[in-house]
C-alpha positions, 0 to 999 in steps of 0.5 A, spaced: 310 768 431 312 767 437 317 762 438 317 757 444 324 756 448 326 749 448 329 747 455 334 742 454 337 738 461 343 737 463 347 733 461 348 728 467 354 727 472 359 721 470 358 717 476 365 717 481 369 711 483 365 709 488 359 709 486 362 704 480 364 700 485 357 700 489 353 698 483 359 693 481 357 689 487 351 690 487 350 686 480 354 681 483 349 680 489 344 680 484 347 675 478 348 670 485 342 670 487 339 669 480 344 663 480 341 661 487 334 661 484 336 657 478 339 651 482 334 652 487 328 651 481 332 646 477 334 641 483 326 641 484 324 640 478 328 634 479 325 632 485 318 632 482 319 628 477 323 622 480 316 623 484 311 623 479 315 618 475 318 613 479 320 608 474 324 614 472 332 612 475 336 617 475 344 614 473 347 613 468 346 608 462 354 607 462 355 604 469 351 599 470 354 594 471 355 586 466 349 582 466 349 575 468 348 570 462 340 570 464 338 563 461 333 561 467 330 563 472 333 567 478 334 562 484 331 565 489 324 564 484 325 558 483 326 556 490 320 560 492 317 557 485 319 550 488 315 552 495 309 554 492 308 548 488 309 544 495 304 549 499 299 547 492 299 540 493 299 541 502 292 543 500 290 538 495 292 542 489 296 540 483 299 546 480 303 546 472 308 551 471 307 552 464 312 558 463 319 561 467 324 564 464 323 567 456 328 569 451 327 576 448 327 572 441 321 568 444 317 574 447 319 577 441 314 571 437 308 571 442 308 579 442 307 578 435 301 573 435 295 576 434 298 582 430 304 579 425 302 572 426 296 567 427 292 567 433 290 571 439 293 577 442 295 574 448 301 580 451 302 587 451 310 586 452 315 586 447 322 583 448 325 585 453 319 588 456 317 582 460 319 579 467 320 573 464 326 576 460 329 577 466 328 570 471 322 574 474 316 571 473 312 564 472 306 562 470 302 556 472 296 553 471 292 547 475 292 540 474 285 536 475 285 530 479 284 526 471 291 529 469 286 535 465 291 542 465 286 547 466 286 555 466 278 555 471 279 560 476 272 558 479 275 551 480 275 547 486 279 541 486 280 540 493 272 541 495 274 546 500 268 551 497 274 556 495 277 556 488 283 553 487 286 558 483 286 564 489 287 560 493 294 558 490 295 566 488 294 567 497 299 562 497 304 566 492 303 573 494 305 569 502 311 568 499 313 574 496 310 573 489 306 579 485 300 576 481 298 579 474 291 578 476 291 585 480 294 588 473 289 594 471 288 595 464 289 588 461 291 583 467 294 577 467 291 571 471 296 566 471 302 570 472 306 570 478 313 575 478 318 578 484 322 584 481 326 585 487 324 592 487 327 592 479 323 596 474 324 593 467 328 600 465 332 598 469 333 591 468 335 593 461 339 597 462 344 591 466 342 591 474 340 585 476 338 582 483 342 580 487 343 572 486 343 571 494 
């Protein structure tokens, strides 16, 4: 039997001191380059997120500062409230202003209207989800010439040949309200609300507009 030899490699060279010094940093060009990269890719993540999500604010919850006592509507809804009846009634329009500011324990009854509680669904927002919580937002109906409070968006009091009720909403958006009605999903047709910029994440979390 012929038995085969068996090479076996020789053992390898212990590295010098330099070459430990190279390869030490050249680990540490890769390890802050791999940092870099992460930083990068976190800060963009970061990045598309707040453009994805816009009502995604990035600050701290335990910032913000003290709401005011909110037990009304905000003033300067009011004077633009105030403003869009007298535009109303420039037209030959009477308006009604059937709700402004709601507390939360209110919103919190109507939101269970039609689900816990007798009657019809007539809100998707919970307390606190509303715009009404907050002194932002009013809702208004129209008042016929007989006194009737009427909800008729094809109505037309004044005998313009328009509808009073659109009319009244391009005299809202003129003054800087927004109108539930361009609401998709589930639209809200006497609603009128300025949020000033403010999602209601972060009205729960204690901004406020300014009251000026």
């Amino acid at each position: 039997m012929i038995e085969r030899n068996r090479i076996t490699p020789p053992p390898l060279p212990m590295p010098s001191g330099a070459a430990v010094s190279v390869r030490r940093k050249r680990n540490r060009v890769l390890l802050f380059i791999i940092l870099a990269l992460s930083a990068t890719a976190l800060w963009t993540g970061i990045w598309k997120i707040e453009q994805l999500v816009p009502d995604a604010e990035w600050f701290p919850e335990e910032a913000a500062p003290a709401p005011p006592l909110i037990t009304g509507l905000h003033p300067i809804v009011l004077d633009k409230q105030n403003e869009l009846i007298a535009e109303a009634a420039a037209l030959g329009i009477t308006i009604l202003i059937t709700d402004g500011f709601r507390s939360i324990e209110e919103q919190d009854r109507i939101y269970a209207q039609g689900r816990t509680a007798p009657g019809s669904i007539v809100t998707q927002a919970k307390g606190g989800s509303s715009y009404h919580n907050y002194g932002l937002a009013i809702d208004f109906a129209l008042r016929t010439k007989s006194g009737d409070v009427i909800w008729d968006m094809e109505h037309d009091g004044n005998g313009n040949g328009k509808a009073d009720w659109m009319e009244v909403v391009e005299a809202a958006k003129k003054l800087g309200f927004t109108w539930g009605g361009d609401w998709e999903g589930f639209p809200d047709y006497p609603h009128l609300q300025m949020d000033f910029g403010y999602s209601l994440r972060k009205l729960r979390s204690g901004h406020y507009p300014p009251l000026e």
